[in-house]
C-alpha positions in Angstrom: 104.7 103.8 111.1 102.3 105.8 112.6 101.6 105.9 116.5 98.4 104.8 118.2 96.5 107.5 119.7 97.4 107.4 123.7 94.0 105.9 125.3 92.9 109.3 126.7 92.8 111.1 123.4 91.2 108.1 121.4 88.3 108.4 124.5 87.7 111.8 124.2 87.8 111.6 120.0 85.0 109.0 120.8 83.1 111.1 123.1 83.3 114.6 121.2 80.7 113.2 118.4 78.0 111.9 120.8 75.5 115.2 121.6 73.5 112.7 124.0 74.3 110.4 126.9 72.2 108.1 129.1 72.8 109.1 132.6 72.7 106.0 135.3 72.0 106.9 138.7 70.6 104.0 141.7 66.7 105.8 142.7 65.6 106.0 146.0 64.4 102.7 146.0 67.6 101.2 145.1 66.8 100.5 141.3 68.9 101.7 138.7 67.6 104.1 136.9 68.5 105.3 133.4 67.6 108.7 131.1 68.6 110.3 128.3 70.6 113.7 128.6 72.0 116.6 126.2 75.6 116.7 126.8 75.9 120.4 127.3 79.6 120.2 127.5 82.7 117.7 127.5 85.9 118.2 128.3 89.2 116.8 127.1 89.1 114.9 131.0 86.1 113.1 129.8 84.2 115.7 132.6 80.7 116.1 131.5 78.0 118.9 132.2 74.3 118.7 131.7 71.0 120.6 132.4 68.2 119.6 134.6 65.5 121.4 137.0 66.7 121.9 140.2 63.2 119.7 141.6 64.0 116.8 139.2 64.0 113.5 141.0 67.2 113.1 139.7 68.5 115.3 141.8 67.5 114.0 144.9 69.5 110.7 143.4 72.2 112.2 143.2 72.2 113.9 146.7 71.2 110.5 147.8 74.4 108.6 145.8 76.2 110.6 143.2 78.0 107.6 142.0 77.2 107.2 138.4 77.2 106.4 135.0 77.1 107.5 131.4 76.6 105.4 128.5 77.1 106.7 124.8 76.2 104.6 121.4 76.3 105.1 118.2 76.2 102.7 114.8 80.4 101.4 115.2 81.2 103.3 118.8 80.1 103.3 122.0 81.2 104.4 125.2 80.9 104.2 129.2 82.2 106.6 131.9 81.9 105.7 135.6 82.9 108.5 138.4 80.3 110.8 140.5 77.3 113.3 139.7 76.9 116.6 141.5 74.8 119.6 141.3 75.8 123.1 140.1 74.4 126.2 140.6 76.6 128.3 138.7 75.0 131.3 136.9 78.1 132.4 135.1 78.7 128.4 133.7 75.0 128.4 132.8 75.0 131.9 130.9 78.1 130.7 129.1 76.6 127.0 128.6 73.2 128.0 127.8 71.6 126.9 124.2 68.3 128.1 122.8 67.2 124.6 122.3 66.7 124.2 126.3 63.4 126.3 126.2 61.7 123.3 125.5 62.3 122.6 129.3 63.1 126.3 130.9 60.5 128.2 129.1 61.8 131.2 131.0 65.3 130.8 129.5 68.8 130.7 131.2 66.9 133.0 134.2 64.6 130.5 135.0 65.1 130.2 139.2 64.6 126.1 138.4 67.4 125.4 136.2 70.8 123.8 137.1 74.1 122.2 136.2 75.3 118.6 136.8 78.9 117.9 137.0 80.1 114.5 135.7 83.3 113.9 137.4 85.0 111.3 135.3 87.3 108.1 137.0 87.7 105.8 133.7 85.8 104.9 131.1 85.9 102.2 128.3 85.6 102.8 124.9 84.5 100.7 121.9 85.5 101.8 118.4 84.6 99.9 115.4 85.0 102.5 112.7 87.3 102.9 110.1 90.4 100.8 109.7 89.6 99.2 113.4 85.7 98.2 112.3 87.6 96.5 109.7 90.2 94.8 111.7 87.1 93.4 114.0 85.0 92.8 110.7 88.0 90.4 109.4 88.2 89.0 113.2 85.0 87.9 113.3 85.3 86.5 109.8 88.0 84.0 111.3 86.1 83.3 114.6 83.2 82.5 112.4 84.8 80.3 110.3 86.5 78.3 112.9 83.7 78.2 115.1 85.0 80.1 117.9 84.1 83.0 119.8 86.0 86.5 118.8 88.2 88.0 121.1 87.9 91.6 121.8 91.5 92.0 122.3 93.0 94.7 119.9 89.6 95.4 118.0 89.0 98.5 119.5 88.1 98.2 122.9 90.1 100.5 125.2 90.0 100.9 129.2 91.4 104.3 130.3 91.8 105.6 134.0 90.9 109.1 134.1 
């Protein structure tokens, strides 16, 4: 019989096909505050980098607090990484990062004098996967909670906590 992917390699497989992330920071006012973000890299730690302008209020958030989140979803998996936010200015990173795509908010390109890195230090994450034989195993789950009137358990149907 074949052996389950270890928790850390199943998150990462999860977090590979998701181009997008919300990223959760607390505002100065002490909401929480939420915004989509390009994922300009991931690595196999679950460590995320991302674009933004250097005088994005996020920014001060994060100088502010950089405990965070990020949030992925997708039609049968979804994910959620807590750890801490900081700013990069790495040229090098950025020239090697960079995508043409960005212009739409550096007009000036990789050069631009605005434009920085966050770093997405990752402490553990949770992971939801309901694709492929495990989106069946939870489809047949719910089946039998359904038909005996109970609520399903989300034990074994996917749902992964890993310590990163």
């Amino acid at each position: 019989m074949a052996q389950a992917t270890p928790p850390r390699e199943h998150l990462f497989e999860v977090l590979r096909d998701f181009d997008h992330a919300m990223l959760v920071t607390r505002s100065l006012d002490g909401h929480i505050h939420a915004r989509p973000m390009a994922v300009a890299e991931l690595e196999a730690d679950a460590d995320a980098y991302f674009v933004t302008a250097i005088d994005s209020p996020k920014v001060a958030e994060i100088e502010a607090d950089p405990r965070a989140t990020l949030t992925f979803q997708g039609p049968k998996r979804f994910a959620t990484l807590c750890g801490t936010v900081h700013v990069v200015r790495d040229r090098a990173l950025l020239d090697r990062l960079w995508k043409d795509a960005w212009k739409v908010w550096f007009p000036r390109g990789k050069d631009d004098p605005e434009i920085s890195l966050l770093k997405f230090d990752a402490e553990h994450g949770e992971l939801w996967d309901n694709a492929g034989a495990e989106g069946i195993k939870y489809g047949l789950e719910a089946i039998k909670a359904y038909a005996k009137g109970e609520r399903i358990s989300t034990e074994g149907t996917g749902h992964e906590r890993v310590d990163l």
